[in-house]
Structures are given as structure tokens and as C-alpha cells.
N, C-alpha and C positions, 0 to 999 in steps of 0.2 A: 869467902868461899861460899858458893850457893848451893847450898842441899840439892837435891831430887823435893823434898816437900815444897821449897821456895820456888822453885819452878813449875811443879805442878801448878798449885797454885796461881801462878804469876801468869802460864797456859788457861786455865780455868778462866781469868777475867779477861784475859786477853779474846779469846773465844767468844763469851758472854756481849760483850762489844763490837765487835766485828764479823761473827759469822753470818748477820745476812748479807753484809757485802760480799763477804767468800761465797754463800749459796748463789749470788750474780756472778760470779766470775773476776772478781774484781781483788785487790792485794798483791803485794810484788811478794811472790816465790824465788827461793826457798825462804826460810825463815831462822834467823844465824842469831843465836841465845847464848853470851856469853856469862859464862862459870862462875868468871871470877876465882882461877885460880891459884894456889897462893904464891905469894909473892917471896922471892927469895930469903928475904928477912924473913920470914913465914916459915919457910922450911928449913932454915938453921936454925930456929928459934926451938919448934917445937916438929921435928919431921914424921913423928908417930901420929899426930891429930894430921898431919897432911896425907901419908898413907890410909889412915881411914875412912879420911874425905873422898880419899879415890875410890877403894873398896866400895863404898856406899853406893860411887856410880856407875860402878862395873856390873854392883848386885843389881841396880834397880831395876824394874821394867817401867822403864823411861821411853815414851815412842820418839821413834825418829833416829838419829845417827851420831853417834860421839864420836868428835872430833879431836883428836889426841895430840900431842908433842911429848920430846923427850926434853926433860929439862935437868938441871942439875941440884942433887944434893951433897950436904957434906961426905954422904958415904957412896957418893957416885950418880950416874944418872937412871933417872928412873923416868917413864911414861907416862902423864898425868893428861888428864879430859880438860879442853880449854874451851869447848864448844859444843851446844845442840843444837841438829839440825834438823827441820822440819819441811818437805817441801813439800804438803799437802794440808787444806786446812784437816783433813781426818786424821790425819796426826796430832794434829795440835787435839781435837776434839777427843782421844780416844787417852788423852790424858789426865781423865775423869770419869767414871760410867756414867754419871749426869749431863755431862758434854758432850759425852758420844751417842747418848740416845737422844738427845736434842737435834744434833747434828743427822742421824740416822732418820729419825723423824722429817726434819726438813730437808730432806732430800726428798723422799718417798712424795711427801705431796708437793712439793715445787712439781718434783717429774708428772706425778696426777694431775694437775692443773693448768699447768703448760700444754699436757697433751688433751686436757678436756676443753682447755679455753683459750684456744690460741690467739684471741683478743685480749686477753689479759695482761692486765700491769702491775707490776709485783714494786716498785718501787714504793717503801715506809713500811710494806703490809708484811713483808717474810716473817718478821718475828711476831707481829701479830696472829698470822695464820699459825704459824711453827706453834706458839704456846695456847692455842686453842685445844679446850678438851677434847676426845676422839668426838664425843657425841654432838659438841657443837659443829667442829668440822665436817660432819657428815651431814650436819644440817643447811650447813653454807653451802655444800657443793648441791645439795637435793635443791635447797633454795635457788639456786644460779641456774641450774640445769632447766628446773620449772619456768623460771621468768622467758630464759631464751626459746624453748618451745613455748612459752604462749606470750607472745610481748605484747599483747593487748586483751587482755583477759576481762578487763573491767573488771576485774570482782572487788569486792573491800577484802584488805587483809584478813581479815577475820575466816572468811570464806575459802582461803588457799588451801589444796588437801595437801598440805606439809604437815606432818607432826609435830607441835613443840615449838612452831612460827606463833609469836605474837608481836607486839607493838611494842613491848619493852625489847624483846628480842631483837627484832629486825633494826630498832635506834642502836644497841648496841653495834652491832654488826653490819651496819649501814656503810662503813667506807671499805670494808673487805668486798661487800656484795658487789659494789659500781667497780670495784677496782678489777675483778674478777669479770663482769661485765665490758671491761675496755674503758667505762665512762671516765675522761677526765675532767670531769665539772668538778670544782670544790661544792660541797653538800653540807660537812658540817666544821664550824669554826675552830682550828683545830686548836687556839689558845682557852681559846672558854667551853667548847662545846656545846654553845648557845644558838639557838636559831632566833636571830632578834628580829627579822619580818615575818613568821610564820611563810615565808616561801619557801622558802629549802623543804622542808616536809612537804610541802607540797610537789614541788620539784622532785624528790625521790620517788613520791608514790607516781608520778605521771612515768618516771624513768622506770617502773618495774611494772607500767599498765594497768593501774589498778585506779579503782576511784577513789574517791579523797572525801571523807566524812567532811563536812561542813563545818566549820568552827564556830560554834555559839555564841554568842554577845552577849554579855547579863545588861539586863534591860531596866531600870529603876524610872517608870512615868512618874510625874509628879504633878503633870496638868489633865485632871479629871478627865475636861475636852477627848483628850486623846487618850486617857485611857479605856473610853466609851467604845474608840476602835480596836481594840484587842479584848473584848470581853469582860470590861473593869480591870484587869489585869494590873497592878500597881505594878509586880516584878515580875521577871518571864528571861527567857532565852529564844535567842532566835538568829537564825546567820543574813548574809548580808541580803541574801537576794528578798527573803522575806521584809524585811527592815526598808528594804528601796520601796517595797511595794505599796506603804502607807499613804492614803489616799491624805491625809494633813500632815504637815509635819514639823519637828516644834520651831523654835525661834533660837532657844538658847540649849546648846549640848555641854552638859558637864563631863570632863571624861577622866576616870578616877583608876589610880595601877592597882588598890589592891580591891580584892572582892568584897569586904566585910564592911569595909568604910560605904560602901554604895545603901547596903541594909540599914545603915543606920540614921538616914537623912528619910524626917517619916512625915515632914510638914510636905503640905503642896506647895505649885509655883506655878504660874501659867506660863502656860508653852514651852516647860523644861522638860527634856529626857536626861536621865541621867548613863554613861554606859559603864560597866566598872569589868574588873577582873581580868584582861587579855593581859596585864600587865607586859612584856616587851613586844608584842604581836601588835603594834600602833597601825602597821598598814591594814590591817583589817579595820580601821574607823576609817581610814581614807578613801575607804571603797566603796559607802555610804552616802552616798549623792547631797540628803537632808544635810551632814555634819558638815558637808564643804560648804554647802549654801548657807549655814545658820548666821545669825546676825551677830553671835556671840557662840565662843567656842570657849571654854575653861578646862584647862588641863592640873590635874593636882598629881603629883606623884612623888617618890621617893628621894630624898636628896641624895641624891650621891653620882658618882660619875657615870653608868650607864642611865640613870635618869634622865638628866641633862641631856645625853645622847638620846635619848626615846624623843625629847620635844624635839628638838634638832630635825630628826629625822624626819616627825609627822609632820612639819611644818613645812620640810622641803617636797613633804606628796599634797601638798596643793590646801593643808589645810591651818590656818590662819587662830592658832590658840594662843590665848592670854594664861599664864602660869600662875597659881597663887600658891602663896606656901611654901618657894621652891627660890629662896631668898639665903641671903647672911646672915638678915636678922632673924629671922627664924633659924637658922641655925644655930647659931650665938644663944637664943633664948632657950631653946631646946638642948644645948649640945651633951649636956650630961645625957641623954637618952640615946646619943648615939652610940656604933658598934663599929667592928671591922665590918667592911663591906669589898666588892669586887674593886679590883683596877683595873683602869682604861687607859689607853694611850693615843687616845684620837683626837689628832687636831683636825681634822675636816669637818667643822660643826660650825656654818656661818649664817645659821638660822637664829642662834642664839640673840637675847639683851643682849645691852651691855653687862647690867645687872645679874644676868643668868653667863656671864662670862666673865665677870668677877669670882661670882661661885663655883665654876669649874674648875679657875685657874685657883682658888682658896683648894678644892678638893685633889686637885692635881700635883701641888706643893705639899699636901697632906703625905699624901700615897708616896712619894718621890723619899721623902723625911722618914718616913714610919714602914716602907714599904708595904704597905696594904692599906687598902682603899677604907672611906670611911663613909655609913651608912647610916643616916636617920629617917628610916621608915614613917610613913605616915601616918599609920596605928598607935604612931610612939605619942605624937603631938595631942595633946589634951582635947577631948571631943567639944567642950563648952569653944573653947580658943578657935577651933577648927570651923566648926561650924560659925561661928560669928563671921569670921572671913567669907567663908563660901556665900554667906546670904546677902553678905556686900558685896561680892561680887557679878551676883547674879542679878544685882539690883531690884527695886520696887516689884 
């Protein structure tokens, strides 16, 4: 026999689940909630706990409609509840005051957004918009309203007169914005939340009209020659269009995922650049005219599954890197220093070794086993170790 609290309840997650389909229109009505109850043996056994089972649902204020029969007891027949009926999701929802101001809530702005944005697509985002605080929602609709009166504003975000717009803000609230906007371009990857070409940011800010900060390159010269053209400069930043502009350019490009490891390489080398820190942002090295032409290209980065994916991928934008470091056996020699890391599930990677597809399918089998990916950073590997490779690499 099912309570009033078990159904409540049972209402409660059922709601929590399904009401932004019901805010679409969508669920087969009414909604037929049985009791469960009791069963004959039940009421000859014990007919007092069956009367007060009823009472209970006579008392309760249970929304929606009890559905009765007359059934029999030993001391005759009596009218017990064998069913609740609901044929609105605001019943089901007002089965909670947590539910029903949810439900109250997302109604109120589905109807404001619909009627303010009538390009807009609401499919994934209900319950995202519905569980946004008042003051950010009031920021996403001032946000939306702004973009579409000025869909070419040029400004850098920074510059937009919204209140309480920033760069963290607007990532967060990035697929409410386009979704509210009509855009249906995928933006941001909805398993990892990863922008792995640095295009998608780029691609939103062109979709809300704004200009797009340059993305910096950390710059490590190593051959004097050239750093004669930048001012002695050993280390520096600088984005792509500047970097094309070099009037010499080197022979061999080292291109290294994390930022720290780049400072720590302090010998010279002729006609070396070193670029470090974009870590998954590789098509910003593809864009670089000198790294497609160099005679030698060295890729060093993280072992693990989106690693292997980052060479993969620069390789197939046209630019032709030799990997060190990003082996078995270095993994095997290292592998106490490794950690969990992300998992990947991408077989479209036919850039790859053979040797760098051994390694995938070794880390692939990992994650598959252990369920989470496995990670040995490049900071991990012994600097003496590290650098001997690099400078064989980079030969004479």
C-alpha cells in the first residue's frame, strides 16, 4: 500500500526528470498512479491498517483525482482509493512547493522568451535556463536582446555596456546565448567542454559580432641570428599575424604543450624557435607559414589520449611533426609518475605512427580497464632525461 509521502515523493523525481519535456508540450496525459491497494489477504488479515491507509488518503492534500472502487471486507464492503490521477504536468508539479515553483518559474520565462525570441530553440536548454539565478537570467536575456540590436558591434567583450558580462561569464552561458539567438552550430563540446582548435571561441565571438583578442604564442628564440629581429628578445608573445611577419625564419620549430618546460631550455641552437604553452589550441601553430615550411618540426607533449589526438590533428592541418618523448618506452620508464587523465574515444586519428598507435591503443585499453584515462605529463619526465632527447633531436 503506497502512502501520500511515497507518492509525493515518487511525483517529485518523476517532475525533476521530465518537466522540460512537459514545458515542450510533450508526455502522454493524464497520468494513472497506482496505490497499490491492499489486497484481499491484506484486509482479512489486518482491516484496521487498511482503513487507515484509506483515511490517510482521504485526509491528504494529494493534487489531482482519486480514483476509488468498492471492494470487500470481512465486515462488508467498503470504498477504497486504487488510483491517482493527474492530467496536468502542474499537478504533478504542485506536489511539492519546490516543484511547483520550479514549474511556475519555467513557465513565466519559456512564455518571456518565446515571446522575446521568436528564433529561439529551447531544445537541452529548459532546465538550464529554468535553474539559472534571477540575476543571471536577467543577464542572458539583456545579453541576447543587446547582441541582436547590434549584430556587428565590433567591440571586444570587455567593452559591451551589460553589467556583470565577462569572459568567464559569457563561456559559461555560451550555449543558452546561441540557443536564444536561433544559432544551431555546435560551439562547445558538450562531453568535455573543450575547445581543442581554439576555433569555436572564435566562432562565438564572430556569432555575437565582436572582435576576437588574438591569441598569443609564447615565443622561446634560441638562435641569437633571430633574436637580433625582435630586440634580443630570447622569450616574448606574439600572435600569428605578427610571427608571419619575420623577415628570417628559423630552420627547425620545437613545439612543446606545456608553458614551463619552454623556459627551461636556456642553451642556444641555430635557427631554432621554440613555441610552448597553446597546449590543445595546435591550429594556431598551423597558421604560421615558417612552421609549415621548416625543415624539421619537433612536437613534445603529454602522453595521454587527447595528446596523441593534438599530433594527429596538427599533422592533418598540413604540418609534418616528428614526436619525441610520446612513446611506450617512455611510458613504461616513467609510468610511476603517471596519474588519471581525460578519456577519449576517437578513432579518426590516421596521422598517427605506427609506434604513436601502439601508444593510443596501450592508453585506450587502459581507460576501457580502469575506466578513466591515464596521464603522464611532461613536467613529470626528468629534466636531465628530457633534455638529452630534445637536443638529439634537434641534432648538431
Amino acid at each position: 500500500m503506497r502512502t501520500p509521502d511515497e507518492i509525493a515523493e515518487y511525483l517529485r523525481r518523476r517532475f525533476e526528470e521530465d518537466y522540460p519535456d512537459w514545458a515542450r508540450g510533450r508526455g502522454s496525459w493524464p497520468l494513472r498512479i497506482n496505490l497499490c491497494p491492499p489486497t484481499t489477504q491484506e484486509r482479512s488479515e489486518d482491516p484496521v491498517a487498511c482503513h487507515v491507509w484509506t483515511n490517510r488518503w482521504r485526509t491528504a492534500n494529494s493534487p489531482g483525482t482519486l480514483e476509488s472502487a468498492n471492494v470487500r471486507f470481512p465486515t462488508g464492503v467498503h470504498r477504497l482509493p486504487r488510483r491517482l490521477i493527474l492530467v496536468t504536468p502542474g499537478q504533478v508539479a504542485a506536489a511539492d512547493p519546490e516543484t511547483q515553483a520550479t514549474w511556475q518559474r519555467c513557465g513565466a520565462r519559456l512564455t518571456e522568451l518565446q515571446r522575446t525570441f521568436p528564433r529561439a530553440r529551447f531544445d537541452r536548454i529548459i532546465r538550464k535556463v529554468t535553474d539559472l539565478l534571477e540575476q543571471d537570467y536577467r543577464r542572458l536575456v539583456s545579453t541576447t536582446q543587446w547582441v541582436i540590436d547590434n549584430p556587428t558591434s565590433g567591440m571586444l567583450l570587455r567593452q559591451l555596456p551589460i553589467e556583470g558580462i565577462g569572459t568567464k561569464w559569457l563561456g559559461r552561458h555560451a550555449a543558452l546565448l546561441l540557443a536564444l539567438l536561433g544559432d544551431t552550430t555546435t560551439v562547445v563540446d558538450d562531453d568535455t567542454g573543450a575547445d581543442r582548435t581554439g576555433s569555436q571561441r572564435i566562432q562565438l565571438h564572430r556569432r555575437l559580432g565582436l572582435r576576437v583578442p588574438p591569441d598569443l604564442i609564447q615565443v622561446a628564440v634560441l638562435d641569437p641570428v633571430l633574436r637580433a629581429q625582435v630586440a634580443g628578445m630570447r622569450h616574448f608573445a606574439a600572435g600569428v599575424d605578427d610571427l608571419n611577419a619575420w623577415p628570417r625564419t628559423p630552420d627547425i620549430v620545437v613545439i612543446l604543450e606545456n608553458k614551463e618546460t619552454g623556459y627551461a631550455i636556456t642553451d642556444d641552437h641555430t635557427g631554432t624557435v621554440v613555441l610552448h604553452g597553446l597546449g590543445f589550441s595546435v591550429a594556431h601553430y598551423a597558421r604560421i607559414d615558417w612552421v609549415r615550411a621548416a625543415s624539421k618540426v619537433i612536437y613534445w607533449g603529454d602522453i595521454d589520449l587527447p595528446g596523441l589526438s593534438f599530433v594527429n590533428d596538427l599533422r592533418g592541418l598540413g604540418v609534418n611533426a616528428t614526436t619525441i618523448l610520446m612513446d611506450i618506452d617512455t611510458l613504461d620508464r616513467f609510468r610511476h609518475l603517471a596519474e588519471k587523465g581525460a578519456v577519449s574515444v576517437r578513432q579518426d586519428l590516421p596521422h598517427l605512427t605506427p609506434g604513436e598507435r601502439e601508444l593510443y591503443e596501450r592508453l585506450l585499453m587502459h581507460a576501457a580497464r580502469h575506466d578513466t584515462g591515464l596521464l603522464l605529463e611532461q613536467e613529470r619526465i626528468s629534466w636531465e632525461h628530457a633534455h638529452a632527447v630534445l637536443t638529439a633531436a634537434w641534432g648538431p
